[in-house]
C-alpha positions as a Markdown table, in Angstrom:
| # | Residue | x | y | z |
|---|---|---|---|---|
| 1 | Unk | 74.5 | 13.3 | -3.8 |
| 2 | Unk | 76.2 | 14.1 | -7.1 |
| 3 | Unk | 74.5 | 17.2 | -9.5 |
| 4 | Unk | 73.2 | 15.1 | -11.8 |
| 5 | Unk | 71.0 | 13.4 | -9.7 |
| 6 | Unk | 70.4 | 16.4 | -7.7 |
| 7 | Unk | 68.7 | 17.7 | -10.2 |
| 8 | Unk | 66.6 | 14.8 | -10.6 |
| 9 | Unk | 66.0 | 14.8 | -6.3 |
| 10 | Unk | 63.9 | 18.4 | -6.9 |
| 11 | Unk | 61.3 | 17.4 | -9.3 |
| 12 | Unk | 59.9 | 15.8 | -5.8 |
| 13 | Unk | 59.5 | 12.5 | -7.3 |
| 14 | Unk | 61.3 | 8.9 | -6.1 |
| 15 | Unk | 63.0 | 5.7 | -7.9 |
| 16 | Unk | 61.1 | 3.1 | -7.8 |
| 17 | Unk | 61.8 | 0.1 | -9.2 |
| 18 | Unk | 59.6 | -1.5 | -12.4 |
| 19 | Unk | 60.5 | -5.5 | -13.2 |
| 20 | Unk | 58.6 | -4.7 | -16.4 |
| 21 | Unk | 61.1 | -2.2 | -18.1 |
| 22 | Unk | 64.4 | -3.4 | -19.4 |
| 23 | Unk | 67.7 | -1.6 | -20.3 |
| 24 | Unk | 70.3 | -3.1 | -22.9 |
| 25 | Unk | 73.0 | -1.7 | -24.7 |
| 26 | Unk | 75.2 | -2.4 | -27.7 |
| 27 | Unk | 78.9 | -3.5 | -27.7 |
| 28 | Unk | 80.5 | -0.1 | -26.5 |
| 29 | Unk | 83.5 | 0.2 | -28.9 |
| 30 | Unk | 85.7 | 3.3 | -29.3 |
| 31 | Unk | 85.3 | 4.8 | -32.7 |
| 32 | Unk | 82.1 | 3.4 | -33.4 |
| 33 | Unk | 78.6 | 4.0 | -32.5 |
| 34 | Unk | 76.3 | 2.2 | -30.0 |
| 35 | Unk | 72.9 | 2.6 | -28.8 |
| 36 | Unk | 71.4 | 2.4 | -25.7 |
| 37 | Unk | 68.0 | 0.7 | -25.4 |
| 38 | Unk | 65.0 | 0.8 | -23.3 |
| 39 | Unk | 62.0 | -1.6 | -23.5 |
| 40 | Unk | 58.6 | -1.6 | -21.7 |
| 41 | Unk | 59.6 | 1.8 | -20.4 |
| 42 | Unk | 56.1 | 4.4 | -19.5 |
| 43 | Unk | 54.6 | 5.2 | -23.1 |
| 44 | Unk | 54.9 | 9.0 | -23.9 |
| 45 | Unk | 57.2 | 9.4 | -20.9 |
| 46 | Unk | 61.2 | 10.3 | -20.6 |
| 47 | Unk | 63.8 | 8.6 | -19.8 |
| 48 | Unk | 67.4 | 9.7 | -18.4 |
| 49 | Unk | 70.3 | 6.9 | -19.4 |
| 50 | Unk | 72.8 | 7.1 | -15.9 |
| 51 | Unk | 76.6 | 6.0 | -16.3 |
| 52 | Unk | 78.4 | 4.5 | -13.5 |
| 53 | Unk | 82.3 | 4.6 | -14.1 |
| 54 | Unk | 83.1 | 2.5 | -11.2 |
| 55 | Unk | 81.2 | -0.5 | -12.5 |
| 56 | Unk | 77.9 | -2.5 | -11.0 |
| 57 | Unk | 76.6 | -2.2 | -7.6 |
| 58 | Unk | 74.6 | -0.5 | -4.6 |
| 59 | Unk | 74.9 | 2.7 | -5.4 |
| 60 | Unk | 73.5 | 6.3 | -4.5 |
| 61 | Unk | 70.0 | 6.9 | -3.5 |
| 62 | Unk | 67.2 | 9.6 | -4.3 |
| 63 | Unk | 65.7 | 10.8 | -0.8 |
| 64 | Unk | 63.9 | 9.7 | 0.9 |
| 65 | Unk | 66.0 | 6.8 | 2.6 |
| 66 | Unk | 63.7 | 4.1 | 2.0 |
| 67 | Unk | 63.6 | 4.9 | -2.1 |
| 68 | Unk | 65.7 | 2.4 | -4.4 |
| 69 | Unk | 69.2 | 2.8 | -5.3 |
| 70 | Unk | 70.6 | 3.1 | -8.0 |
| 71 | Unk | 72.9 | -0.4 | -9.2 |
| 72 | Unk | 75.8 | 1.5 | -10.9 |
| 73 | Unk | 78.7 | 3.1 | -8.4 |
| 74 | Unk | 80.1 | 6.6 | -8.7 |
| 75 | Unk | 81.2 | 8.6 | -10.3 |
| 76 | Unk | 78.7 | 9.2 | -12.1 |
| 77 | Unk | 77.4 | 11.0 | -15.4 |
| 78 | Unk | 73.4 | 11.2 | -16.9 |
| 79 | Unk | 72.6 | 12.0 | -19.9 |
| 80 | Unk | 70.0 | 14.8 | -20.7 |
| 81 | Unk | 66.4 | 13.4 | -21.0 |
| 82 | Unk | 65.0 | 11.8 | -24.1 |
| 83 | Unk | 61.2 | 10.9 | -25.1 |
| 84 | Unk | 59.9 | 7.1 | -24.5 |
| 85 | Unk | 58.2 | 6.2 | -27.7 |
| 86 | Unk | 54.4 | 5.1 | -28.1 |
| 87 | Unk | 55.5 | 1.3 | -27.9 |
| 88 | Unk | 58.0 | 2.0 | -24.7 |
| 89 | Unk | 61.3 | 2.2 | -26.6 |
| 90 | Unk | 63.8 | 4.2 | -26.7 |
| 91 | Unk | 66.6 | 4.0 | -28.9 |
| 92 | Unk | 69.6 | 5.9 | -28.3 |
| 93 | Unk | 72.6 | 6.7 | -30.4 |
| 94 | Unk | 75.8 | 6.7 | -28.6 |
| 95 | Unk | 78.8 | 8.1 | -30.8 |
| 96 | Unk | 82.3 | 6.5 | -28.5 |
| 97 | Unk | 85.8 | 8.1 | -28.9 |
| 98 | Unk | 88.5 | 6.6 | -30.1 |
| 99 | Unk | 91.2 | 6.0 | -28.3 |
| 100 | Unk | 89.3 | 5.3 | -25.2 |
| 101 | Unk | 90.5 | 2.7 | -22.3 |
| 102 | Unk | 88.8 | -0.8 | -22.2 |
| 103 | Unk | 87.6 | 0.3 | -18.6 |
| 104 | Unk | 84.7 | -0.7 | -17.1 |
| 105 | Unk | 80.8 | 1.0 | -17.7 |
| 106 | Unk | 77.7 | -0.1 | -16.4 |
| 107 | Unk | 75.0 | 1.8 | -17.2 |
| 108 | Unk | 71.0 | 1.8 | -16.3 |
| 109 | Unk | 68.0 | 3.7 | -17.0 |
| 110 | Unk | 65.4 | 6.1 | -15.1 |
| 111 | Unk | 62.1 | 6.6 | -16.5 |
| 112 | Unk | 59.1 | 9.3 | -15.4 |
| 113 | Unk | 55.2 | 8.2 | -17.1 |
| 114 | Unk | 53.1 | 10.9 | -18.0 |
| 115 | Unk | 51.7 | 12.6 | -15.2 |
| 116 | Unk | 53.7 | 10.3 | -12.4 |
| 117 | Unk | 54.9 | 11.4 | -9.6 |
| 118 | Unk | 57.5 | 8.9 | -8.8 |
| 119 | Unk | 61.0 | 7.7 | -11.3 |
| 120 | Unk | 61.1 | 4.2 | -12.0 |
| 121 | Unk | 64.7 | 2.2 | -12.7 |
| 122 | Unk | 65.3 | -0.7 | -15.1 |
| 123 | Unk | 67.8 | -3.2 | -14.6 |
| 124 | Unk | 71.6 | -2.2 | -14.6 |
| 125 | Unk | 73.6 | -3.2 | -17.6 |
| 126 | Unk | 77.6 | -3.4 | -16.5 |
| 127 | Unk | 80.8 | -4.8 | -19.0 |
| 128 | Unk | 83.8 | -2.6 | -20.1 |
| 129 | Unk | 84.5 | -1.1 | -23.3 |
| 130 | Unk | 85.7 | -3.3 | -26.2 |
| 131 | Unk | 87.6 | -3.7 | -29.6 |
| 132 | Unk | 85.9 | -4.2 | -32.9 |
| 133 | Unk | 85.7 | -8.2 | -32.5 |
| 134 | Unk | 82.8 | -7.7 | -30.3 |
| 135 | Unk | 80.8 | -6.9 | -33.3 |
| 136 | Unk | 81.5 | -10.8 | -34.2 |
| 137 | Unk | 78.7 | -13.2 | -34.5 |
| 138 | Unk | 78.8 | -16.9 | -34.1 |
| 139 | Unk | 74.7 | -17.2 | -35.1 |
| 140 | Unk | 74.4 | -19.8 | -31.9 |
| 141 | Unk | 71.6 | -17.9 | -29.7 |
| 142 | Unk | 67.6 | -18.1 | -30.1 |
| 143 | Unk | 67.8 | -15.1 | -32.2 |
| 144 | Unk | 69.7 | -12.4 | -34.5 |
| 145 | Unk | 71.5 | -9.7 | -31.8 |
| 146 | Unk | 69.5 | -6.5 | -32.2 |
| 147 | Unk | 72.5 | -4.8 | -33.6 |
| 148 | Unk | 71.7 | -6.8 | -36.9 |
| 149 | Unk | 69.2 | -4.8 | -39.2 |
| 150 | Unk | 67.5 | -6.4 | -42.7 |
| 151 | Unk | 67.9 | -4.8 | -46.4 |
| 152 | Unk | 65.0 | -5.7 | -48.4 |
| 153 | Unk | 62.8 | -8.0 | -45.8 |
| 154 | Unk | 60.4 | -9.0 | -48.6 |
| 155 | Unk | 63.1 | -10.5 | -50.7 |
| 156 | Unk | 64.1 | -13.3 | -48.3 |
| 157 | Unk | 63.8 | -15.4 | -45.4 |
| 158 | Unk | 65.9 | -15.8 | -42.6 |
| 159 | Unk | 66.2 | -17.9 | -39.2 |
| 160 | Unk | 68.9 | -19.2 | -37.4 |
| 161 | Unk | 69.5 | -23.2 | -37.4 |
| 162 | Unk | 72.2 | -25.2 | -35.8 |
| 163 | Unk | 74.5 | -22.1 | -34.9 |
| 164 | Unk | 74.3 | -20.8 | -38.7 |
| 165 | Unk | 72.3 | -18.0 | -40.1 |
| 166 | Unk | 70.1 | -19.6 | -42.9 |
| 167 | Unk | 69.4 | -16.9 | -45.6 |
| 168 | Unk | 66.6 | -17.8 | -48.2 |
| 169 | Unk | 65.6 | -15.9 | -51.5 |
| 170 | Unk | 61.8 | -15.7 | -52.0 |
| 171 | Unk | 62.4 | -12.5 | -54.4 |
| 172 | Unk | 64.5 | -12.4 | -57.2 |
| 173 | Unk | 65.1 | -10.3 | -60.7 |
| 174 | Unk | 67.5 | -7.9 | -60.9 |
| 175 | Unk | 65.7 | -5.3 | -59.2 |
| 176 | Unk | 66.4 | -7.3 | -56.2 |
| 177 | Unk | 69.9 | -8.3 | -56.8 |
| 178 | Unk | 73.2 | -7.2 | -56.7 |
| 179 | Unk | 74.0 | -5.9 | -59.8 |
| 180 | Unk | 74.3 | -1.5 | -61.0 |
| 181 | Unk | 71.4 | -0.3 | -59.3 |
| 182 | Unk | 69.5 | -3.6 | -57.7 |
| 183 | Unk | 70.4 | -4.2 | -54.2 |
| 184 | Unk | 69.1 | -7.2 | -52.7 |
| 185 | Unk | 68.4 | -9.3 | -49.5 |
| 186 | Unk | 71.5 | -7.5 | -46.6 |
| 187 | Unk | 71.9 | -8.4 | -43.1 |
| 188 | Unk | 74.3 | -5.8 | -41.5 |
| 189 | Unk | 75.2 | -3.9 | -39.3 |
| 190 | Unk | 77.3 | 0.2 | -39.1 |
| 191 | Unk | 80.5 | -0.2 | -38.5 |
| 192 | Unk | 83.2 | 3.1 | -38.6 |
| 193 | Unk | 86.6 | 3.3 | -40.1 |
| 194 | Unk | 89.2 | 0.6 | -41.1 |
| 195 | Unk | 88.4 | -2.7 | -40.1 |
| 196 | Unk | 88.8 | -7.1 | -41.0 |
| 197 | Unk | 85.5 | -9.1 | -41.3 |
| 198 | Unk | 85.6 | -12.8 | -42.6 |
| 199 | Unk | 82.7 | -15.1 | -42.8 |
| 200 | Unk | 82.8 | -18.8 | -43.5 |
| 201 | Unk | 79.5 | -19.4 | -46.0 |
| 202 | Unk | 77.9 | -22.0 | -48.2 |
| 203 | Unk | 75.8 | -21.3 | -50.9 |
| 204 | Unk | 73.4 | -24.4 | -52.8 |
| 205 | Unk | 70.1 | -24.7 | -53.8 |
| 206 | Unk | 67.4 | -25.0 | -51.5 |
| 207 | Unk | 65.9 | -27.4 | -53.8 |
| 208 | Unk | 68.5 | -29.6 | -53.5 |
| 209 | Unk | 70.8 | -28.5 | -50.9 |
| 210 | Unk | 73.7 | -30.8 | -52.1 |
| 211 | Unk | 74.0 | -29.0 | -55.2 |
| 212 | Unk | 75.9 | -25.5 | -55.6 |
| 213 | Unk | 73.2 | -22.7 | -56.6 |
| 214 | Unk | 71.5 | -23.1 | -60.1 |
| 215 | Unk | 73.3 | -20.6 | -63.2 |
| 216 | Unk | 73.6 | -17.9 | -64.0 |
| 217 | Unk | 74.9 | -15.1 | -61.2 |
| 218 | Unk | 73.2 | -16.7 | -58.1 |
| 219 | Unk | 75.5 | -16.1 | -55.1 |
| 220 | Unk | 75.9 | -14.7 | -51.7 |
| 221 | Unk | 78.9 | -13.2 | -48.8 |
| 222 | Unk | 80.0 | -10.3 | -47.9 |
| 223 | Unk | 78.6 | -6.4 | -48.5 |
| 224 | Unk | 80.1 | -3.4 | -47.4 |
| 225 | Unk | 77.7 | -0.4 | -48.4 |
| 226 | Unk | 76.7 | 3.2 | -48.4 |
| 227 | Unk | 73.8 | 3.5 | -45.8 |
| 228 | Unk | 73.2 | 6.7 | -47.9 |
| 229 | Unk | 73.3 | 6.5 | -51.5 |
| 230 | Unk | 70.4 | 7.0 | -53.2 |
| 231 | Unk | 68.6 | 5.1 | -56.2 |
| 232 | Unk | 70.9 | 5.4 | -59.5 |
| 233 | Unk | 73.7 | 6.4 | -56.8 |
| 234 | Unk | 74.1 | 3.1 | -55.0 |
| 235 | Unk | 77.9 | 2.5 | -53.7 |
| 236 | Unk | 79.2 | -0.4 | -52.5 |
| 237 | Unk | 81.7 | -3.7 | -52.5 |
| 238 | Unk | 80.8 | -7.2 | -52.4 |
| 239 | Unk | 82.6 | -10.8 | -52.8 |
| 240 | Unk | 80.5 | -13.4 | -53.1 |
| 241 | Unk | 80.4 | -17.4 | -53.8 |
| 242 | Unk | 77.8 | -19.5 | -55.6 |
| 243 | Unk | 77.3 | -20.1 | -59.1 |
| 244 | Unk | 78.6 | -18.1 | -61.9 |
| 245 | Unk | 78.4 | -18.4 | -65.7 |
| 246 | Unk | 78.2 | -21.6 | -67.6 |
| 247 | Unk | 82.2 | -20.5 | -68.6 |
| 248 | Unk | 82.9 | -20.5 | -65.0 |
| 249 | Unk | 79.9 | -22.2 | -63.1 |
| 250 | Unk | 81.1 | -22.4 | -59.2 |
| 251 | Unk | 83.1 | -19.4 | -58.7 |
| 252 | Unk | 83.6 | -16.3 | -55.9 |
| 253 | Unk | 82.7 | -13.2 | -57.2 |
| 254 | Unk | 84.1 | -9.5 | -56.1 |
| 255 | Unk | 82.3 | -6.6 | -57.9 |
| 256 | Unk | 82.7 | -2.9 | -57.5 |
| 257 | Unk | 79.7 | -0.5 | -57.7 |
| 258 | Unk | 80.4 | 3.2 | -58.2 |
| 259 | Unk | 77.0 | 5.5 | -58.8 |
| 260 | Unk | 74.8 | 2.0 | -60.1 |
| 261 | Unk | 77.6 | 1.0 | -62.7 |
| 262 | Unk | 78.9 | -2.8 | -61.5 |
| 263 | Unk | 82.2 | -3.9 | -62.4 |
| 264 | Unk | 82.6 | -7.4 | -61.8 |
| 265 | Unk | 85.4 | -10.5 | -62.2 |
| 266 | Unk | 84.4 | -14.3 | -61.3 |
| 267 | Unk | 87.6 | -16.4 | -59.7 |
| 268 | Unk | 86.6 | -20.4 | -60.4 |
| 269 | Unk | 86.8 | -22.2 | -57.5 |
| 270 | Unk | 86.2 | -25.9 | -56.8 |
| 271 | Unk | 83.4 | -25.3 | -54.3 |
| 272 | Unk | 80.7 | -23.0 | -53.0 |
| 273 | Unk | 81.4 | -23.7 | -49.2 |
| 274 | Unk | 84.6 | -20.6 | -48.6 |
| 275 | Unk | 85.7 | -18.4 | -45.8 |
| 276 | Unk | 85.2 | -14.9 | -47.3 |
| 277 | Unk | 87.4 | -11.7 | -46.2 |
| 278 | Unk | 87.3 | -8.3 | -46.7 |
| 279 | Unk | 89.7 | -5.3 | -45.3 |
| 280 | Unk | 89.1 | -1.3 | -45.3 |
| 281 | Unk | 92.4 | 0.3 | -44.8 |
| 282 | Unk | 91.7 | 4.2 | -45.0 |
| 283 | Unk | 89.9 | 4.4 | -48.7 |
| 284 | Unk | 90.9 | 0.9 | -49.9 |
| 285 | Unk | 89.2 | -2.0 | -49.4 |
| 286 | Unk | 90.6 | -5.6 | -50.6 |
| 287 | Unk | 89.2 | -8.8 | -50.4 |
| 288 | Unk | 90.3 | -12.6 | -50.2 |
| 289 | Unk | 88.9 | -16.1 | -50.0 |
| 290 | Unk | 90.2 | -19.4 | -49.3 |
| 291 | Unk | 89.0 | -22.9 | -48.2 |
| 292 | Unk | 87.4 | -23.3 | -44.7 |
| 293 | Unk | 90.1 | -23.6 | -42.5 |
| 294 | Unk | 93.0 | -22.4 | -44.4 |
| 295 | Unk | 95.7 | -21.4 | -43.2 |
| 296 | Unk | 96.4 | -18.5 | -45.8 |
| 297 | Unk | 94.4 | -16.2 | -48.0 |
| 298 | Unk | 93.9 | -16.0 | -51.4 |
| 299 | Unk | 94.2 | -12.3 | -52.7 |
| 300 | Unk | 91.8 | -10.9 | -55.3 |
| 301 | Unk | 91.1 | -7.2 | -56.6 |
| 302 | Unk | 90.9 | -4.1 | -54.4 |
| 303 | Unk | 89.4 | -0.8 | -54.5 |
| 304 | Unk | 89.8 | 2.7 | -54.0 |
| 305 | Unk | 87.0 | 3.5 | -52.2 |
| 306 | Unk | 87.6 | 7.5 | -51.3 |
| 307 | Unk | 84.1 | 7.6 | -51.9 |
| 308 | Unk | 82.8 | 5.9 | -49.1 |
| 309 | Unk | 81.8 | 7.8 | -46.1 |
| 310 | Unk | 83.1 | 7.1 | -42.8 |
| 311 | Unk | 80.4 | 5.0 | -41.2 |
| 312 | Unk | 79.4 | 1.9 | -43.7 |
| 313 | Unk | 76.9 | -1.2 | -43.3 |
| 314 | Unk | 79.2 | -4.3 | -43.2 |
| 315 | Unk | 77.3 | -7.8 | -43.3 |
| 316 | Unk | 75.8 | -10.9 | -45.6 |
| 317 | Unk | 74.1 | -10.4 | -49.1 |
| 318 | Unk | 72.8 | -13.2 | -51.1 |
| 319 | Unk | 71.1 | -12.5 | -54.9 |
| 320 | Unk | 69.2 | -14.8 | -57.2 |
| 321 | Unk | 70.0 | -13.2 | -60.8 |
| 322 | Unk | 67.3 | -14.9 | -63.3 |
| 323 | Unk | 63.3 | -13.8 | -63.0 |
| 324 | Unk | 61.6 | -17.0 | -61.9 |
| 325 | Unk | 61.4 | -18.6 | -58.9 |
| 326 | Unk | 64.5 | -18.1 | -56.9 |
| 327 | Unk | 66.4 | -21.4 | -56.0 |
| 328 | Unk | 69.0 | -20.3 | -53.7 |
| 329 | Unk | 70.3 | -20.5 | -49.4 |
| 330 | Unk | 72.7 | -19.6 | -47.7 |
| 331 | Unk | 74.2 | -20.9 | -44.5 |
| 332 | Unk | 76.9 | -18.5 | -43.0 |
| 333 | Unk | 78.6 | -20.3 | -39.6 |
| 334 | Unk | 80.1 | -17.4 | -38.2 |
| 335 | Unk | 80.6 | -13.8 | -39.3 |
| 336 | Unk | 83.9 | -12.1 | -37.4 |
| 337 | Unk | 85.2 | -8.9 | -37.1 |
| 338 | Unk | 89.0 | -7.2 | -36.1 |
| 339 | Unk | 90.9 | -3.9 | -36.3 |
């Protein structure tokens, strides 16, 4: 028996087995973070995450004989105890290296209820580690991924429908908008360092879905942000497609925000249906567009971003300028992501 679980043999307790609780991780990426999950786990109990290096399958036991074993193969590493929640979660952040193989990991989860007397173990989790594309999202399962959170929930409405994420305005005014220091409706996710994300989006009224959104400044796309920039501080980048000015009334859109002052350009283009792009390369990030399926980028402005920090959210705004009743969608087919 290895130390780790050793340690766990002498609190005089077994692994048992509970169908109920469920372990699931993020992608496990070197460079970024992940989290490890636990669900249904004992309410005000702890819980021990266990790493098996050589992948899935029977492995070592806690005594006595007839206890469960664990379903992740040596060698073997635990990680030190944390709290279950009052709802049964746990949430675990999981900084990775970088420069780490793509080897395999499989990793599972031992929990301890208040005043038990016997461990229970979740399901075992394996997979390897993986690049930065794993972070892609084709929107074709029942619902968003958990690694997706929601900027402003009350703004809009989302679902997914037909393999696209559908996102709908129900709050707008520039409060709620993209624009100095509004910040609207943002599905995203952290990601760390340099990296390429492209989406392919279409923007048009809901109202009249066959018609690009209604003037002036209603668009949606891409959002790279500062998780922690405070009110009259916000920081971020975003390009965008919808409708623009009555000068330029279907267009794409880049803006820069430094400390809540916007500066902004609108490119005309011929329709609100694009494949959006944007890179970070150290402290500068560019961005393109060009028609769906495309075979080369158009280049627009880029920024010197030495201001960001490490670790940004990167995901899919949308912003309905005018007060009223917002009269914007957007459908978003696929959202990927490289080195």
């Amino acid at each position: 028996m290895t130390g780790p679980l050793r340690a766990l043999a002498v609190l005089g307790v077994l692994a048992l087995p509970l169908a109920a609780q469920t372990h699931s991780r993020s992608p496990l990426v070197p460079g970024q973070n992940a989290e490890l999950r636990l669900d249904a786990g004992p309410p005000g109990g702890a819980a021990w995450f266990v790493f098996g290096f050589g992948g899935l399958g029977p492995g070592v036991c806690l005594p006595p004989a007839s206890s469960p074993c664990l379903g992740v193969l040596t060698p073997l590493a635990i990680a030190p105890p944390v709290p279950v929640d009052a709802a049964g979660a746990v949430r675990l952040p999981l900084p990775i290296p970088a420069g780490l193989p793509l080897v395999p990991l499989a990793t599972q989860a031992l929990t301890l209820a208040p005043a038990a007397s016997a461990f229970a173990a979740t399901n075992a989790v394996g997979g390897a580690f993986e690049t930065i594309a794993a972070f892609s999202d084709e929107f074709d399962g029942a619902a968003l991924a958990p690694e997706w959170r929601i900027l402003h929930p009350q703004a809009f409405d989302w679902r997914l429908d037909g393999g696209d994420l559908v996102m709908t305005v129900t709050q707008g005014g520039p409060a709620l908008t993209w624009f100095a220091d509004g910040e609207g409706p943002f599905v995203y996710r952290q990601v760390t360092g340099d990296f390429d994300v492209q989406a392919e989006v279409r923007t048009y009224r809901e109202t009249a879905p066959s018609l690009p959104p209604p003037l002036s400044f209603n668009l949606g796309g891409l959002c790279v942000r500062d998780p922690v920039a405070p009110p009259g501080d916000h920081d971020w980048v975003h390009l965008t497609v919808g409708a623009g000015t009555g000068a330029r009334p279907i267009a794409v859109e880049d803006k820069n925000t430094i400390d809540s002052s916007s500066d902004l350009l609108l490119h005309p283009v011929s329709d609100t249906h694009v494949e959006l792009r944007m890179t970070r390369r150290g402290s500068f990030v560019q961005c393109y567009w060009r028609p769906p399926g495309a075979l080369s980028w158009n280049m627009l402005r880029g920024f010197d971003r030495g201001d960001l920090p490490a670790t940004v959210q990167v995901g899919l705004n949308v912003m309905f300028w005018p007060t009223g009743t917002p009269d914007i969608e957007q459908r978003v087919s696929w959202i990927r992501f490289a080195e």
